[in-house]
C-alpha positions as a Markdown table, in Angstrom:
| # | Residue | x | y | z |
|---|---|---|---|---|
| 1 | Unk | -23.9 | 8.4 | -18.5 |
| 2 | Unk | -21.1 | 6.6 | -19.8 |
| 3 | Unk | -18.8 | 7.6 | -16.8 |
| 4 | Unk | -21.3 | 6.4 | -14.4 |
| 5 | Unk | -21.4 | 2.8 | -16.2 |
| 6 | Unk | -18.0 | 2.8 | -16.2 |
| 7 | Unk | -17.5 | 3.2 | -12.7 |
| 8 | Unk | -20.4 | 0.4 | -12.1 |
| 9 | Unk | -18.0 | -2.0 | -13.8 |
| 10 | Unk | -15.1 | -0.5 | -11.9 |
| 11 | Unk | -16.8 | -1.4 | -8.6 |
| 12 | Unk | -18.3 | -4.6 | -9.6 |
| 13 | Unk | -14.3 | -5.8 | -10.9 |
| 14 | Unk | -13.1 | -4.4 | -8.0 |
| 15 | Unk | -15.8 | -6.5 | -5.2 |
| 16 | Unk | -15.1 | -9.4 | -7.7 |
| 17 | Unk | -11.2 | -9.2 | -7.0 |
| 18 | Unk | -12.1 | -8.7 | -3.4 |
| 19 | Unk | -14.1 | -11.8 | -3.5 |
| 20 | Unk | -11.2 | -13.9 | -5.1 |
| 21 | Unk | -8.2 | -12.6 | -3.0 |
| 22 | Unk | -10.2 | -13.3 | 0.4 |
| 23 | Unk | -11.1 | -16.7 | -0.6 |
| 24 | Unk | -7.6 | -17.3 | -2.0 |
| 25 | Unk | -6.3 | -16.0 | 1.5 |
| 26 | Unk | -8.3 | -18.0 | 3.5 |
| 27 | Unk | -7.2 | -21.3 | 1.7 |
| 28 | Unk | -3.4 | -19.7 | 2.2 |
| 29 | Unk | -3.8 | -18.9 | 6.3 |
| 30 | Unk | -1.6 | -16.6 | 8.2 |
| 31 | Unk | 1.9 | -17.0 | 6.2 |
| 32 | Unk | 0.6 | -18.7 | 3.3 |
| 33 | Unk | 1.0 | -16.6 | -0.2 |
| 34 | Unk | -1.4 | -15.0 | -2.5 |
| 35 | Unk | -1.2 | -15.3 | -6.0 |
| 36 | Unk | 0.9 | -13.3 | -8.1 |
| 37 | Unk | -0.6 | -10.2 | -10.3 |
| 38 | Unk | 0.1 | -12.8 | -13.2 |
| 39 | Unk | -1.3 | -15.8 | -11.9 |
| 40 | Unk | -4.5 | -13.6 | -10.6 |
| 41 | Unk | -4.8 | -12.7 | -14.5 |
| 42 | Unk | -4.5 | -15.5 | -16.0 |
| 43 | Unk | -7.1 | -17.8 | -13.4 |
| 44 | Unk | -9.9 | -15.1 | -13.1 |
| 45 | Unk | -9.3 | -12.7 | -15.6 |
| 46 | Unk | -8.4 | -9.4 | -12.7 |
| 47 | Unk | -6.0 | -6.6 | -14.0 |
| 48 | Unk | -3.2 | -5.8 | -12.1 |
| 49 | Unk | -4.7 | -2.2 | -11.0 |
| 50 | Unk | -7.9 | -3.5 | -9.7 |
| 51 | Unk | -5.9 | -6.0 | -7.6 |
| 52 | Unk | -4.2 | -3.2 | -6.2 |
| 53 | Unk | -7.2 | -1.2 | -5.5 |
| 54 | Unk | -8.8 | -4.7 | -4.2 |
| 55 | Unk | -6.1 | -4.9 | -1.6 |
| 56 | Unk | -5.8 | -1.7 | -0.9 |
| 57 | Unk | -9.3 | -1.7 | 0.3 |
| 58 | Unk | -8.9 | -4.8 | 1.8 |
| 59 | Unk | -6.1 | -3.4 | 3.9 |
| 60 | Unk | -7.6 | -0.1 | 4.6 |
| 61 | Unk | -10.4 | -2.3 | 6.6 |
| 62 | Unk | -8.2 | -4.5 | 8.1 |
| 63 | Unk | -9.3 | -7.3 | 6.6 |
| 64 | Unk | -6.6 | -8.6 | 5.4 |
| 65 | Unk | -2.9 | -7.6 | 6.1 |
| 66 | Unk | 0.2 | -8.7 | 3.6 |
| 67 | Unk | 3.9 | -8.0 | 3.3 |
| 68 | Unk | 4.9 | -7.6 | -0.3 |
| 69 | Unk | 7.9 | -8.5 | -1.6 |
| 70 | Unk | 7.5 | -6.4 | -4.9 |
| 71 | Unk | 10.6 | -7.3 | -7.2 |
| 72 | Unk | 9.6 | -11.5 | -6.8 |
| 73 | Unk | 6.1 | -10.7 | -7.2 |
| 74 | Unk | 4.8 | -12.6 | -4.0 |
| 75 | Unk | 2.3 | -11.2 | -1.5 |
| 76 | Unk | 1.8 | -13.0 | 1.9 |
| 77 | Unk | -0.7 | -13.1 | 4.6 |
| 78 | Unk | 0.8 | -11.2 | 7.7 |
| 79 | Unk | 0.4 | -12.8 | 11.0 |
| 80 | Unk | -1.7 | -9.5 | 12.4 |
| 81 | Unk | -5.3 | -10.9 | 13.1 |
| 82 | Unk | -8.1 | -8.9 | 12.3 |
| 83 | Unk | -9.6 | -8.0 | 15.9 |
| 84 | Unk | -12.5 | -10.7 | 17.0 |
| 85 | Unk | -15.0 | -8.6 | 17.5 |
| 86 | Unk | -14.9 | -6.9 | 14.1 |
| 87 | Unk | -14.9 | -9.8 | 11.6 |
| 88 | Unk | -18.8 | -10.7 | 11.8 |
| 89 | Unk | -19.0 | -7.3 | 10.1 |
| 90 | Unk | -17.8 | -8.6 | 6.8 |
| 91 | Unk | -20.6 | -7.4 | 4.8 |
| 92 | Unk | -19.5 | -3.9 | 5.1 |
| 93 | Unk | -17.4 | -5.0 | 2.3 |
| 94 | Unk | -20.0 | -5.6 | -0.2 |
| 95 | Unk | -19.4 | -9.1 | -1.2 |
């Protein structure tokens, strides 16, 4: 029982991070930056792991495609577009 709630919470921090980093990409645009792991901490509370996973995800849908540069702690938004045709499907994502 316990496991199971704790992978509710899991999944609910994880489509909450989802939720953040597409609205804070959005507001960046193609070559804009995301917030650092840091900065994503300290605004909306998100743990560095499920940003990771969040992204991941993210990434694994093509959603959203970044280039990390990993030692300065920056992420930004790639130019690679998400095909037309497939963004209407965003609910897929269960925001």
């Amino acid at each position: 029982m316990a496991a199971a709630k704790l992978s509710a919470v899991s999944e609910q921090a994880i489509i909450h991070a989802k939720q953040v980093i597409v609205s804070h990409a959005l507001f960046a645009g193609v070559g804009g930056k995301l917030p650092t792991n840091v900065q994503l901490l300290e605004e909306h509370g998100i743990v560095a792991g499920t940003i990771q996973r969040a992204l991941q995800i993210l990434s694994a849908s093509e959603a959203l495609v970044t280039r990390s540069k990993g030692h300065m702690g920056e992420r930004s938004l790639s130019s690679t577009p998400v095909p037309v045709g497939t963004w209407p499907n965003y609910r897929r994502f269960n925001y």
